[in-house]
N, C-alpha and C positions, 0 to 999 in steps of 0.2 A: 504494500500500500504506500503511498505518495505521503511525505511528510508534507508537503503544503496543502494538499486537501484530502481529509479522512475521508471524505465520498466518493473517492475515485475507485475504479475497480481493481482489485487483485492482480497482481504480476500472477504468467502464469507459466509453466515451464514447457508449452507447446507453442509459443508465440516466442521463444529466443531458440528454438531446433528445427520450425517449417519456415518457411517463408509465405508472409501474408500476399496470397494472390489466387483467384481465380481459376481453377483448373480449367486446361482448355478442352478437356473434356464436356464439361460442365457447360461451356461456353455452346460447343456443337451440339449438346443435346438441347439444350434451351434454343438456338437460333434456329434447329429442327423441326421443333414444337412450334414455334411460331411459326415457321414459314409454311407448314403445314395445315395450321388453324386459320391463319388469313387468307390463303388459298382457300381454302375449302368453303369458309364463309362466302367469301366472293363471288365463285365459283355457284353456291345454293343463293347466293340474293341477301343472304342475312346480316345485313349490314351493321345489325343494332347487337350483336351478339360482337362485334368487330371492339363496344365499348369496354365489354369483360377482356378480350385480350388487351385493350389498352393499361387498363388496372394491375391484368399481370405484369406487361411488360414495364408498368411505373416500378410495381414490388422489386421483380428483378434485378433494374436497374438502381435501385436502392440496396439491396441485396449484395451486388458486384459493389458498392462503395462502401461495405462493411457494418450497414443497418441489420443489428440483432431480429429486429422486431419486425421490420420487412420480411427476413429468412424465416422467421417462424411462420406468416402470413401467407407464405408463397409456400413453405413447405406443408403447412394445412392444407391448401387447396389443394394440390396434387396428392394429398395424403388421402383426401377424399373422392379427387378422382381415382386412385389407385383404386380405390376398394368399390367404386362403383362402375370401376371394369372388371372388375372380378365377379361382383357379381351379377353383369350384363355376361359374362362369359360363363359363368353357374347356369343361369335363366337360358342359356342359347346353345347349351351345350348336347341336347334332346334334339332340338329340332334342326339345329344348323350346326354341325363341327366346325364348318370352317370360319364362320361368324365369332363362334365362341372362341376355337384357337386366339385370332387378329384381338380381339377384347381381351384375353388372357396376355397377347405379347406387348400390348398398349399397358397393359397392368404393368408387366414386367417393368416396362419403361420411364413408366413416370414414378415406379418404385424406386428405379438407378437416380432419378432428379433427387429424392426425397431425401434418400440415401448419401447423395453429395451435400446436398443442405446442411445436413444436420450431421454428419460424422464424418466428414474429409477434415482431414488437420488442417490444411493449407486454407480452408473456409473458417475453423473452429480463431487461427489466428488470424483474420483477415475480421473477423467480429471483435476480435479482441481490441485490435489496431484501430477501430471504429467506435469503439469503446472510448479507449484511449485519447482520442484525437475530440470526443465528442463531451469528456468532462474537463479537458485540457485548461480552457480559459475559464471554468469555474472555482 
């Protein structure tokens, strides 16, 4: 803890062993995902569904500048899309295999985001460094 202000957060010993950045991983599954969802909106007409992907991409981009509370936000969502490809892939799995398989591998996928969100070190310090930078001047 910082001897000029007690409200600062915790030094922690994964933020001086990763270095705080972005995995480009992470990067190509998210710019995926998007260019995926606004193609497709497009594509069916649904223009007003184009304002949910704006929200993501605010979170994300929030997210990439070391915002805690954004990565929580964005890894909720996908947390709950995960599970409700899973159980679109449950429910389609009788009548359509191959419906249900694509729903199961969508799962898979936004389970890999959720996954980077929340336990990639190089993210865990890159929250930390946002942290840091963000009680800095108080």
């Amino acid at each position: 803890m910082s001897d000029s202000n007690p409200n600062s957060p915790i030094s922690s010993p994964v933020s001086e062993s990763v270095r705080p950045r972005v995995p480009r991983t992470l990067i190509a599954f998210l710019a995926f995902y998007f260019f995926c969802t606004i193609v497709s909106n497009l594509f069916e007409g649904n223009v007003p569904a184009l304002v949910l992907t704006g929200i993501i991409a605010i979170a994300t981009w929030r997210t990439f500048q070391g915002s805690r509370s954004a990565s929580r936000y964005l890894g909720g969502l996908f947390s709950l899309a995960t599970l409700i490809c899973m159980r679109s892939a449950y429910l389609n799995w009788s009548p359509s295999r191959e419906t249900a398989v694509i729903a199961l591998l969508t799962a898979v996928y936004m389970a890999v985001i959720v996954g980077y969100l929340f336990l990639s070190p190089s993210m865990r310090a890159l929250y930390i460094q946002g942290d840091k930078e963000k009680w800095a001047g108080r």
